[in-house]
N, C-alpha and C positions, 0 to 999 in steps of 0.2 A: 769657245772662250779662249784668248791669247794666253801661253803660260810664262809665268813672269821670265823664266829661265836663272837666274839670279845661281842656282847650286851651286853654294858655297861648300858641301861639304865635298863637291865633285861626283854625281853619283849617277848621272847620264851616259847608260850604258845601248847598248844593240842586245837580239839575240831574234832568231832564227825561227818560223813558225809555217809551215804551208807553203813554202817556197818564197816567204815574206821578210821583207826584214823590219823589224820592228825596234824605234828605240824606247826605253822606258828610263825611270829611275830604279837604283837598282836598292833595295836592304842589305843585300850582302856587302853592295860598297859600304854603305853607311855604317856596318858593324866597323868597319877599320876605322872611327871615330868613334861613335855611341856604344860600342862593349857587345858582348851578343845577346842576338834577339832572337836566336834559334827557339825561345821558350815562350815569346811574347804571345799573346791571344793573338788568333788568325785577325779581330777584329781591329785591334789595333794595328798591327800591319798596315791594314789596309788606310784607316786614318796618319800613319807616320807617312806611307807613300803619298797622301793628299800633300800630306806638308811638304813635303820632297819637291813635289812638283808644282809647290804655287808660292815656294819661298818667294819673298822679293824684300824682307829687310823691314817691311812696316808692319802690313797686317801678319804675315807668316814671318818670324823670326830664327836664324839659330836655336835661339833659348828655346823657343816651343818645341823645334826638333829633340832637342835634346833633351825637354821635358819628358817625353814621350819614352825615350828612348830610357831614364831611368824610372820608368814605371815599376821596373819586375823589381826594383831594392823595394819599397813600399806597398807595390801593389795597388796603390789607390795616388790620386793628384790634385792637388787645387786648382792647377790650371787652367786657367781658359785660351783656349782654339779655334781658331778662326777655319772651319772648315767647308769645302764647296765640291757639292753632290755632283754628277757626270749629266744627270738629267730631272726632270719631274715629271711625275706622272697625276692625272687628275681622272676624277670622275664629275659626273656633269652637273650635280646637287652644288659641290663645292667650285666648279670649273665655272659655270657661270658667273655668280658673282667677283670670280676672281678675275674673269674677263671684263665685267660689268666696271672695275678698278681699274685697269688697264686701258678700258676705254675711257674711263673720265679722267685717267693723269694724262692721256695726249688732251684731252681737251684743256684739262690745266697749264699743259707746255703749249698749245695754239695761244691758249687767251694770252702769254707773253711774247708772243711775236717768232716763240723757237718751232723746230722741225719735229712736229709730234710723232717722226719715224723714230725718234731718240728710244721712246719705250717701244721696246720690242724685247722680245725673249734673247739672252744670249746663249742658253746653252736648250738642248732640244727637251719640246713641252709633248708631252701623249695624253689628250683630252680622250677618253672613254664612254661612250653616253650607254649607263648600262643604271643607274637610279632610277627611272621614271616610269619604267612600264609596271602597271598596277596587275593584282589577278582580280579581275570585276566577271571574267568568265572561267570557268575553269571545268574541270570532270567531264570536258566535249572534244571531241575533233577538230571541231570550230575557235577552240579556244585560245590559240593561239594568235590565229588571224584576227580575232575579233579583240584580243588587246593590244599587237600592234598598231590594231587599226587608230584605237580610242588614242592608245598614248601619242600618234602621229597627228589627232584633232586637237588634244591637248595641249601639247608643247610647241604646236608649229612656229610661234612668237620664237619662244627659244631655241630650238633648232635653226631657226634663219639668223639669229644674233649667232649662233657659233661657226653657224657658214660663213657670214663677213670675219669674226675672227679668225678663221680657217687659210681666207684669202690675206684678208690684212697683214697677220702677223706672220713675219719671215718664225722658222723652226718651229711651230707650231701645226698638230700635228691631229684631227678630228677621227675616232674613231664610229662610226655613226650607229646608232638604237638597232636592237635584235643582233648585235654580234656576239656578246659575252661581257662577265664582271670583270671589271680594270685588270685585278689582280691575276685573275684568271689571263687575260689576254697578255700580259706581262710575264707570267709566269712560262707560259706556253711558246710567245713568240717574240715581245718586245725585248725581254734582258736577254744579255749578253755573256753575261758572268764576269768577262774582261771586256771594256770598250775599246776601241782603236777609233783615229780618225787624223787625218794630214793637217798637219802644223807644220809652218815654213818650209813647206814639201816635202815632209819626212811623214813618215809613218809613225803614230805614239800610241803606244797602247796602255793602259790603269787600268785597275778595278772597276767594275761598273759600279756605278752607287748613284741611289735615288733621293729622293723624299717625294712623300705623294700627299695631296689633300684628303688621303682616307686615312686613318689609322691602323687599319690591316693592311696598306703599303709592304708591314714588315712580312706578308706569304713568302715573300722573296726571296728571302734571308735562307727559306731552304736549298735556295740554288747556289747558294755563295756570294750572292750579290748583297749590299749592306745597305739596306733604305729603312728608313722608317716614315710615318707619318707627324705630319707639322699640320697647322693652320694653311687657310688658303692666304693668309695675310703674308706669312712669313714664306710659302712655296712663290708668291706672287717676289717676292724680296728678291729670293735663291735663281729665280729665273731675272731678274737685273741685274743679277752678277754682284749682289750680296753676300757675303760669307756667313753660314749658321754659326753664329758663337756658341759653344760648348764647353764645359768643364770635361777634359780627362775622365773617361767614364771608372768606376769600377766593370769588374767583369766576372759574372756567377758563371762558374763552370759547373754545367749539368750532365753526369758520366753516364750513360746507360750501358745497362750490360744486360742479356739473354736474349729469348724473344717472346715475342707477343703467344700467347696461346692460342688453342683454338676457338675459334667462335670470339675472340675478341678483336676489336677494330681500330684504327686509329682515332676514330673519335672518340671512344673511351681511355686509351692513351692519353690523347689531349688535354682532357678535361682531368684527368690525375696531375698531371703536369702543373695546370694550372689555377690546382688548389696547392699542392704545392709548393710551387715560387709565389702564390698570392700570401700564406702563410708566412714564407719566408721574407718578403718585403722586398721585393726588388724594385720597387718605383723606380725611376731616373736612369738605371744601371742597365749595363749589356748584359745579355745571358748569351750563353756560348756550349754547345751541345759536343761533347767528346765521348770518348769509351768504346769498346767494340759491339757494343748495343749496335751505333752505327752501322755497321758493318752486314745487318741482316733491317735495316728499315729502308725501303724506298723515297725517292725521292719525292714522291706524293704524300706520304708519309710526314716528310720534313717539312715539305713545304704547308703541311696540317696544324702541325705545331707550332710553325713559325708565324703561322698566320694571328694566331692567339695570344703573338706575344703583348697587347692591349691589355686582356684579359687577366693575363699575370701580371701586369704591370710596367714589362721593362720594355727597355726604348726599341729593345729589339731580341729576336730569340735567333742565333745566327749556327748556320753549319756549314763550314769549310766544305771547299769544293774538294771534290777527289771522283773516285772511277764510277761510282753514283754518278754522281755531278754531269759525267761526260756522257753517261749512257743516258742520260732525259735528255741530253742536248739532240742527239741525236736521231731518237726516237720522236721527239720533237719537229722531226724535220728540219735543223738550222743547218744554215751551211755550214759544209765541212771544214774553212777555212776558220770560221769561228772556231769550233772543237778544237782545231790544231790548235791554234792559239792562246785557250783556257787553258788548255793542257800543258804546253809550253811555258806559258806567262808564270801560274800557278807552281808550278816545280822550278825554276828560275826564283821567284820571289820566297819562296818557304812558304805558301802558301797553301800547298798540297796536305790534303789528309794522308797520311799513310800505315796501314793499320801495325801494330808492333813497334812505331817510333814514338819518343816521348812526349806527352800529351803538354799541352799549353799548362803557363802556372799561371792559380786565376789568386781573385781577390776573396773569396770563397767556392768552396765547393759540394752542390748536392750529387748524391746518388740513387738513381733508382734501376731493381731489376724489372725488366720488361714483362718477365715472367711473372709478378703480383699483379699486373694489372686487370682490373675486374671491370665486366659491361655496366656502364654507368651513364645519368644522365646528369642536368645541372639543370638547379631552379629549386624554388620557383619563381627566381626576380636577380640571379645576378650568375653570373657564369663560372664565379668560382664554387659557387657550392654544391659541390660534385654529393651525389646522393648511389648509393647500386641501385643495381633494378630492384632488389626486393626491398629495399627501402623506400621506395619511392611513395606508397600509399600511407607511409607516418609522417615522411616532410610534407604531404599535401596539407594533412590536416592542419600544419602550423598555419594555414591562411584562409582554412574552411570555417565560418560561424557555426555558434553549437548548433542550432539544428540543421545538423548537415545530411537530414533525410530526407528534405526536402524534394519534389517530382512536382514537374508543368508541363501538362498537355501543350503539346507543339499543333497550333493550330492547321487542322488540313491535312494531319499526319495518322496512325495509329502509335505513336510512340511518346513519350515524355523525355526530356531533360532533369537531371541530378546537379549537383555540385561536384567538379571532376570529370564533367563530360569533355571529350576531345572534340572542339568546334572548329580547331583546324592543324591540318595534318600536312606539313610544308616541306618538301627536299628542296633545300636552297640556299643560296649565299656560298661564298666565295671559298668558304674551310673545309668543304665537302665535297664541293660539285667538282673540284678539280682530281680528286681521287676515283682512279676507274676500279678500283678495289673495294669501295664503299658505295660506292655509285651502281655496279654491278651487283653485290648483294643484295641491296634492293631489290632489283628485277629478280634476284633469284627466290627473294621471300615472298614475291610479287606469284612467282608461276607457280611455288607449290603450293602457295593458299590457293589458288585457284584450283588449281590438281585435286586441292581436299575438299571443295564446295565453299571457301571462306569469300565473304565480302564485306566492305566498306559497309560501316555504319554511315544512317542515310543524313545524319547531323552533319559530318565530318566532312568539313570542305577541305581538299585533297588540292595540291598541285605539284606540279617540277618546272623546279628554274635554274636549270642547269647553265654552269658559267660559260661554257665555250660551247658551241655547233660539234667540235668534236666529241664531248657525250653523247649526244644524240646518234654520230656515225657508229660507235661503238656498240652501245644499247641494240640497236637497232641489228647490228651485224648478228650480235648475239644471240638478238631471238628475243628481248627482254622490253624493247618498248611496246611491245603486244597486250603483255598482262598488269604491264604500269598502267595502259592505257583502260584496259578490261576491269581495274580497281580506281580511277577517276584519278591515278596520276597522270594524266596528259599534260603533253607540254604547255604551256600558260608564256613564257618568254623567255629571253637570254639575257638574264641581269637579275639584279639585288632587290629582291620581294619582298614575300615577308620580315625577312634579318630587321629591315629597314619598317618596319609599319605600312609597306605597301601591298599588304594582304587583302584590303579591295576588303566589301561589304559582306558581312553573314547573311544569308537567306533569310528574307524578312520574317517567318514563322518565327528561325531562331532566334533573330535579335532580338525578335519580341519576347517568346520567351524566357530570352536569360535576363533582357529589362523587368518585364514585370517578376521574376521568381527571386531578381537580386542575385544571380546566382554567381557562385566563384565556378568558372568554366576554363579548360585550362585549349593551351596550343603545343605542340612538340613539334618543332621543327631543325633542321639539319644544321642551324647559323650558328656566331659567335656572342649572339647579343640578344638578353633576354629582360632589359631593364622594365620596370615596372611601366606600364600604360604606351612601350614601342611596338608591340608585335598588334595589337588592337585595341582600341578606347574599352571594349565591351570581354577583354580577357584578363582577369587578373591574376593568372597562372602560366606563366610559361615555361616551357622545357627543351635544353637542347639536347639534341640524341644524335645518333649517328643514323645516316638513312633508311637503313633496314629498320632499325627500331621506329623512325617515323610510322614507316609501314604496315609493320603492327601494333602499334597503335591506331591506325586507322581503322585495321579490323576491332581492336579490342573497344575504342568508342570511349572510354574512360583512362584515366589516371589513378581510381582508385582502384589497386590492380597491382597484381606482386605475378609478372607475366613469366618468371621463372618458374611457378607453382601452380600458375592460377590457369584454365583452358583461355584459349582465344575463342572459341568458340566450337563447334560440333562441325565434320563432317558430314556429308551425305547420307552416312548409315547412320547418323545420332551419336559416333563414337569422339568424346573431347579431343582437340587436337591444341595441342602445347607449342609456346614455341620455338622449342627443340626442334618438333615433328618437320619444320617449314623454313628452318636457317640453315645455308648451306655449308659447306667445310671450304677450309683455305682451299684444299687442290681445288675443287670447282673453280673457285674464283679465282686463281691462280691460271687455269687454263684457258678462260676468258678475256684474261689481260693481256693475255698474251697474245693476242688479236687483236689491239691495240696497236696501229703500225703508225711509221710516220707520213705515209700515203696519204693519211686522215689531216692528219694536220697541215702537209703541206696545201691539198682539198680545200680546206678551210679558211687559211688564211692567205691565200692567192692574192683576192682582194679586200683583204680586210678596212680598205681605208675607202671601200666605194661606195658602199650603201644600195638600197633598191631605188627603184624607178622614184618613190615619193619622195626620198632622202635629196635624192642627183636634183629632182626638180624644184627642192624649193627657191624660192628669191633669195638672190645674196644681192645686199646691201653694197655698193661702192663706195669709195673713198679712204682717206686715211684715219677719220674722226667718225664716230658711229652717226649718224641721223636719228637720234631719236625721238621718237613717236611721245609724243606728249598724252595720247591717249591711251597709250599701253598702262595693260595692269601685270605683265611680267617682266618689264625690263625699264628701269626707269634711270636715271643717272643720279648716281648718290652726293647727298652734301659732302662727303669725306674730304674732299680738295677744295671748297667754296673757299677756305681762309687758311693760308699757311701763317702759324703763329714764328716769331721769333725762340727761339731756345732756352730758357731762361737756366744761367748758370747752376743755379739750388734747386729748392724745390718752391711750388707758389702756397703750397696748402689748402685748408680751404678752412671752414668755420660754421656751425649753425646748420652742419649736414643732418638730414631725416635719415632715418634706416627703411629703404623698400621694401627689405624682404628679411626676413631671420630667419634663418634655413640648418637645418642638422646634418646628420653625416652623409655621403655618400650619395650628395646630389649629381646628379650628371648631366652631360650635356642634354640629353635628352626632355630632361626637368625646365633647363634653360632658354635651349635652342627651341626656336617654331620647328617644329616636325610631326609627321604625320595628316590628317585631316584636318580641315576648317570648319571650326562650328559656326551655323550662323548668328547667334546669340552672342560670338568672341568680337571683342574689337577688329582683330581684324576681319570679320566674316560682316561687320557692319559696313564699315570701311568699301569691300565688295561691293554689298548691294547698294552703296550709294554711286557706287562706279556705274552700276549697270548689270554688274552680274550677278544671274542667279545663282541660288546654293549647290545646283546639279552642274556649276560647271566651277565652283573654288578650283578644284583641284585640290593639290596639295600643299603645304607650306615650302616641300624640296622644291618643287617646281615653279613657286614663285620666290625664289629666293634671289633671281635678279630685281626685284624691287624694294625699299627696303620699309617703304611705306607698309607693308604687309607684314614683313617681317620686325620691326619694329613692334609691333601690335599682336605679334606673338610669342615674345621673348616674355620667358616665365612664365606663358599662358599654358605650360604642360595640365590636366585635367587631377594627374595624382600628385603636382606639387604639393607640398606642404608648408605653406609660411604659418609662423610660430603666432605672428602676430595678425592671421585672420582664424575666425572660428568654421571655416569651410576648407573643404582641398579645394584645388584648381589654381589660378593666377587673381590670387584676391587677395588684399592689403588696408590699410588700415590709413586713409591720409588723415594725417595727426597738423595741429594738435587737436582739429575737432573729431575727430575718432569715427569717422565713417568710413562704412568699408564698399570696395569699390575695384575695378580692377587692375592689376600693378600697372597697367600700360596708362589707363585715365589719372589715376595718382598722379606718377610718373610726370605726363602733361601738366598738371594742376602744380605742381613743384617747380616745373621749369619756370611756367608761367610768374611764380613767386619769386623767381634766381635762387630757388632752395639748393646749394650740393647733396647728391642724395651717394647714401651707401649701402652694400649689402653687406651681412654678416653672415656666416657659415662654420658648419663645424667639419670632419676630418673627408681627407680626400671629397673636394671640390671642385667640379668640372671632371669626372671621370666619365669616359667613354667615349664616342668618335671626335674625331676632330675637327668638332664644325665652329666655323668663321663667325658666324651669326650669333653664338653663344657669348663674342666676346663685341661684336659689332653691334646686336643691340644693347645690351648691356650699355653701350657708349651713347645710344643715342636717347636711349632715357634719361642722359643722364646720369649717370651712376660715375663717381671720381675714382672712386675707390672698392677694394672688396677684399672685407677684414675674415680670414679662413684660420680655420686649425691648423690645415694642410691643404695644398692644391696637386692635381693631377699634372703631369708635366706639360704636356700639349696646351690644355686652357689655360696654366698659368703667360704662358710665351705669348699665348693670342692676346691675352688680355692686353698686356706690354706694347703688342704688333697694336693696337687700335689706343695706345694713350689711358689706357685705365692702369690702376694701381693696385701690382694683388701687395696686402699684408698678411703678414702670419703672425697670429697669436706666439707670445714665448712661451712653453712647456711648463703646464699648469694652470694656462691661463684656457677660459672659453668662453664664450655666452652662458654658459650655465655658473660659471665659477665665479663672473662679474654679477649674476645675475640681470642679464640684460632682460628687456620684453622689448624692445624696438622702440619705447615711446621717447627714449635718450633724445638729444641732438650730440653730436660728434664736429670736434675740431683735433685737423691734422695741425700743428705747426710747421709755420713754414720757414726753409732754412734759405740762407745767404751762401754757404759755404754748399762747394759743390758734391754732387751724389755719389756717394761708389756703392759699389756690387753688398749685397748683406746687410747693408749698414742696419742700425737701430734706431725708429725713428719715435718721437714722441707725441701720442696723440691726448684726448679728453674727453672727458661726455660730463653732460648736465640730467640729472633723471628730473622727474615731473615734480617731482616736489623741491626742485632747486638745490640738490646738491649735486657736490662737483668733485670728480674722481681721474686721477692723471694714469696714464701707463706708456709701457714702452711694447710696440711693437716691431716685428723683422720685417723691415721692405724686400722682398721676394725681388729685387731687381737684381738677376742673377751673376750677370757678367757684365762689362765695363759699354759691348758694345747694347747692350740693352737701356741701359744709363740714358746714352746718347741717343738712343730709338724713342724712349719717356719724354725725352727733353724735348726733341722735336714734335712731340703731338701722337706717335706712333712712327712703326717702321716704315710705311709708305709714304708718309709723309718725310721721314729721314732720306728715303733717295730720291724724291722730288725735288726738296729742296735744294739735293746734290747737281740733280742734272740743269736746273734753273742758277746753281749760283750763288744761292741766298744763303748758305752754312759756310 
């Protein structure tokens, strides 16, 4: 991307790195204008240098410069920032259909006569295919190959659309299936820490900064690099060389001091963390990690915590580069010219950590000592609810029915199932697998239960989905993938398993089982994300732990279990063994990791971008506009660009709207978004079989998320939604006014068919959890104008915005419970003449059944000026279509 060069404050300097010359912008010029910033948050820095260097008098201004620059008098800002990431990063769930977009705006710039090379990426795209592979085999040898194999029969449709986009689009960039999780592969070899790259023949070097279609994008932020996760609507925007508008963050500074104990892990860390800042409320805002804590946590460590800054809430959890910092790069295998250059760049801009110098002034500040932190898991349904180990068998009960003595013979076995059995036992996703200090433990608790005669309970479906190839090198060197293997941790793939619902089917005995007994069965696995009905349709208990603990709980078989007190089971001689007896001490682990070279990595990602023999050979597609298959049921080209509307100055409103859905607090994407399996009894699984396909080959709804016909017809179809106004869970509603219930997708239809505007209502935090497209892209296609919340999650409120839907927010005191809503209203927004700004207050109405009429005032959630202008146009992709054709 060209930089405007405009630096009005004059602040384009040189300086010196690996025998390089480098020019940047510099912050110390800038203090001989804006005052000093020797105290600013590292993370604002780095957004003041965005501004630096893309001033140009319109979008970036003096003013904003200088907004920025008097942060530290207030602490906090109203203003809004036009700011623009260095790269994006994607995974393949969200990267298809952003590709699927991508391809139908060239066909929208063909059908007017223009150069459909116009959409192309401007700044560089890292597509990741690390979602898809399922564990359908696992506790085998075999079982590795045999779910490559599956996911390669699976996806081949999709896999060959991201080959043509591979070739198609210039900076665009395919990591191909069985290498590693996004974040992992980014963590390990894609960032930078500082980017460089030649403008006007010079050498420029900035901060790296990302945005990714995943919302643990933000792992990163332990490197120093400042990404977080967006929609794919809004990453698809940022790669045309759209600016993310942003208000001026706040910034929670979180001080850690001592260190971690013995026998405690970063994932128990983490999860204190982020009860925590979830406590503390940090929606929307930066968190920014100081104190000489730092000083004794590894860079896997950070990048643990950083990872989860979703889970707490904030847009990101960031920790300044410093001699950490350089020692991952390095052991990392990057080249040394990079190193020099962080290191350089870094202590040049005040960007360096340095322990003894005076720590950033935030807009608030926590503290915690490292030294309280206690082994703990979270669950059983959301990740902030950190539980200890020895509490874990009183939080179960809060989800266990009274007769919770319940026992069902598992058919073909000698054993029965309880309520609180462990039916699956998961190391994986992205917050773990990247730590060889957690990851090794494991295998250490692996070899001595073995030592003592312990094994897997035979319920317990066991796997490892380690994020990069280099765990395995490690493991492996160790001595430790032996006894993983000897306890039915075998490797199953390289990518995001179970975290994501791609835990693959329980052994028919079991599912039988836990169907007919009704039973509450729980899962413990190593992820970030434990929302009610993601990790399996058939588990309504999940837990995350750190790996080792996965592990024993695989021997221990249950959850109702206090494993601090309670035996895992008996030795050889009959004698209990605890597990104390079986968890290693830091030096062990410590001497392990240390065998961790960068030999391994540079090994590994040689060829990261080449894939195997099936990969290299599928069919790529020719041309500059995709050819698509009309009979495809995974990739189909979306209505989104069939009609570019005019802008209209106000707002248009609407009138005589239904409510689709009445929904309570702390709905999430998951609730909303199609994810997980396809039943065939769902609209979309009928839809299928009228295509042709059987139920043994749905797949998943990630996987068909380049179509939207599919997806469409599983938005809201989650199994443990709860709408207010059907008397069943699942995706079922009420089409009024004749009161039959039905499912929200056939409503939905039946509404359009009538030109009904349909709305949803919601209570606090709405849309929390990943950042998927689909949550806010069907939503749009049912339909739906509007979507009136208590509060909304930041990510799905932006999406909503990016795809032309309208979030509202209730004013404080107001709710569905407070209006006393049941859904059977109609609702009219009024429509304004005068044009929309950011906050405003807009005024709506409902009519109840018996004919009375009640007015209020709600806050249009349109946060900043350029989002105004994204609404007006229809959505944000529609906003730069229109730009590149002409028509604005």
């Amino acid at each position: 991307m060209s930089i405007p060069g405009k630096d009005s404050l004059k602040t384009r300097r040189s300086l010196q790195a690996g025998g390089t010359s480098y020019d940047y912008f510099s912050l110390a010029a800038a203090q001989e204008k804006l005052g000093d910033l020797s105290r600013l948050p590292f993370t604002l820095k780095i957004l003041l240098e965005n501004l630096l260097r893309f001033e140009d008098g319109q979008v970036v201004t003096v003013e904003d410069i200088s907004a920025l620059g008097e942060w530290l008098q207030s602490r906090s800002s109203e203003r809004e920032i036009a700011y623009r990431p260095a790269r994006v990063l994607m995974q393949d769930f969200t990267g298809v259909p952003a590709v699927v977009d991508l391809a139908s705006m060239r066909d929208a710039v063909a059908r007017t006569g223009g150069d459909p090379e116009r959409v192309n990426p401007l700044i560089p795209v890292d597509l990741v295919i690390d979602h898809s592979v399922q564990v359908d085999r696992y506790a085998s040898p075999e079982a590795f190959a045999a779910n490559v194999e599956l996911e390669m029969e699976r996806n081949r449709e999709r896999y060959a659309f991201l080959r043509w986009g591979q070739t198609a689009f210039g900076n665009f960039r395919v990591v191909p299936p069985g290498t590693g999780i996004c974040h992992q592969v980014n963590l390990e070899y894609l960032a930078r820490s500082v980017w460089s790259e030649q403008v006007d023949g010079k050498h420029l070097a900035y901060p790296d900064t990302l945005v990714g279609t995943d919302s643990h994008t933000t792992m990163i932020n332990g490197l120093g690099v400042l990404g977080w996760g967006v929609g794919g609507i809004e990453a698809e925007a940022a790669m045309l060389g759209q600016p993310i508008s942003m208000l001026i963050p706040e910034v929670i500074g979180f001080r850690l001091k001592g260190k971690l104990r013995e026998g405690v892990t970063a994932t128990d860390l983490v999860l204190t963390v982020t009860e925590m800042l979830r406590k503390k409320g940090v929606v929307g805002k930066f968190v920014e990690f100081c104190g000489p804590g730092l000083d004794h946590l590894p860079l896997a460590d950070r990048a643990t915590i950083a990872n989860m800054a979703p889970e707490y809430g904030a847009t990101c959890g960031f920790f300044p580069i410093d001699r950490e910092t350089i020692a991952y790069l390095q052991l990392s295998g990057r080249d040394p010219q990079v190193t020099a250059l962080v290191e350089a760049y870094a202590r040049e801009q005040g960007m360096w950590r340095e322990a003894g110098t005076p720590e950033p002034l935030f807009t608030d500040l926590l503290e915690l000592n490292l030294a309280a932190v206690e082994p703990s898991l979270a669950g059983p349904r959301r990740p902030q609810d950190r539980v200890t180990l020895p509490g874990l068998p009183k939080a179960l009960e809060t989800v266990l029915p009274e007769d919770a003595s319940r026992q069902v013979p598992v058919t073909g076995t000698d054993y029965s199932l309880g309520h609180g059995a462990v039916v699956i036992a998961a190391i994986t996703s992205c917050t773990n697998t990247s730590n060889p200090a957690v990851m090794l433990a494991a295998g250490l608790v692996a070899k001595k239960a073995l030592e003592k005669g312990l094994a897997r309970k035979p319920w317990v479906k066991s796997s490892l989905a380690p994020g990069s190839k280099v765990v395995t090198d490690y493991l492996v060197k160790a001595g430790l993938q032996e006894p993983l293997d000897a306890l039915g941790f075998n490797l199953v793939g390289y990518g995001c398993t179970t975290c994501i619902g791609n835990s693959g089917p329980l052994d028919e005995p079991i599912a039988t089982a836990v169907r007919e007994g009704d039973l509450t069965v729980s899962a413990v696995l190593s992820g970030n994300r434990n929302f009610e009905g993601r990790i399996h349709p058939q588990v309504k208990a999940s837990w995350l732990a750190s790996p080792p603990l996965v592990v024993a709980f695989a021997l221990a078989g249950t959850t109702r279990i206090d494993l601090s007190s309670t035996p895992l089971g008996n030795d050889r001689d009959g004698r209990p063994v605890y597990l104390k007896d079986i968890w290693p001490d830091s030096a062990e682990i410590a001497r392990l990791t240390a065998q961790v070279s960068a030999e391994m990595f540079r090994k590994e990602y040689a060829e990261v971008f080449s894939g195997d023999d099936t990969w290299q050979q599928l069919p790529v597609p020719e041309g500059k506009t995709y050819a698509w298959d009309a009979a495809s049921t995974y990739v189909k080209a979306p209505p989104f660009f069939d009609e570019l509307r005019q802008a209209p100055d106000g707002l248009e409103g609407f009138e005589g709207a239904r409510v689709l859905a009445l929904l309570g607090d702390s709905i999430t994407t998951d609730h909303i978004s199609p994810a997980g399996s396809i039943r065939p009894d769902s609209p979309a699984g009928k839809y299928l079989q009228e295509k042709g396909i059987g139920p043994a080959d749905f797949n998943s709804y990630g996987s068909r998320r380049g179509n939207h016909e599919v997806m469409m017809r599983g938005t809201f179809a989650n199994i443990r939604l709860k709408n207010e106004m059907a008397d069943r869970e699942g995706g079922f509603t009420r089409l009024l006014p004749e009161g039959n219930q039905m499912s929200i997708y056939d409503a939905a239809m039946a509404y359009q068919a009538q030109g009904t505007p349909l709305v949803v209502i919601a209570g606090k935090e709405y849309g929390t959890g990943s950042s998927r497209d689909w949550a806010a892209k069907g939503t749009l296609l049912l339909g739906v104008r509007a979507v009136l919340a208590e509060s909304f999650e930041r990510i799905h409120r932006s999406n909503l915005v990016g795809m032309g839907v309208l979030p509202l927010q209730f004013l404080p005191g107001q709710s569905r419970r407070s209006l006393a809503l049941d859904g059977s209203e109609t609702f009219q927004l009024y429509a304004r003449k005068a044009p929309l700004k950011p906050g405003q207050t807009l005024k709506m109405a409902f009519v109840r059944e018996d004919g009375s009429r009640q007015e209020l005032e709600v806050r249009c959630r349109l946060d900043t000026l350029n989002e105004v202008a994204y609404f007006r146009s229809g959505g944000i992709l529609h906003h730069v279509l229109q730009g590149m054709l002409g028509s604005r």
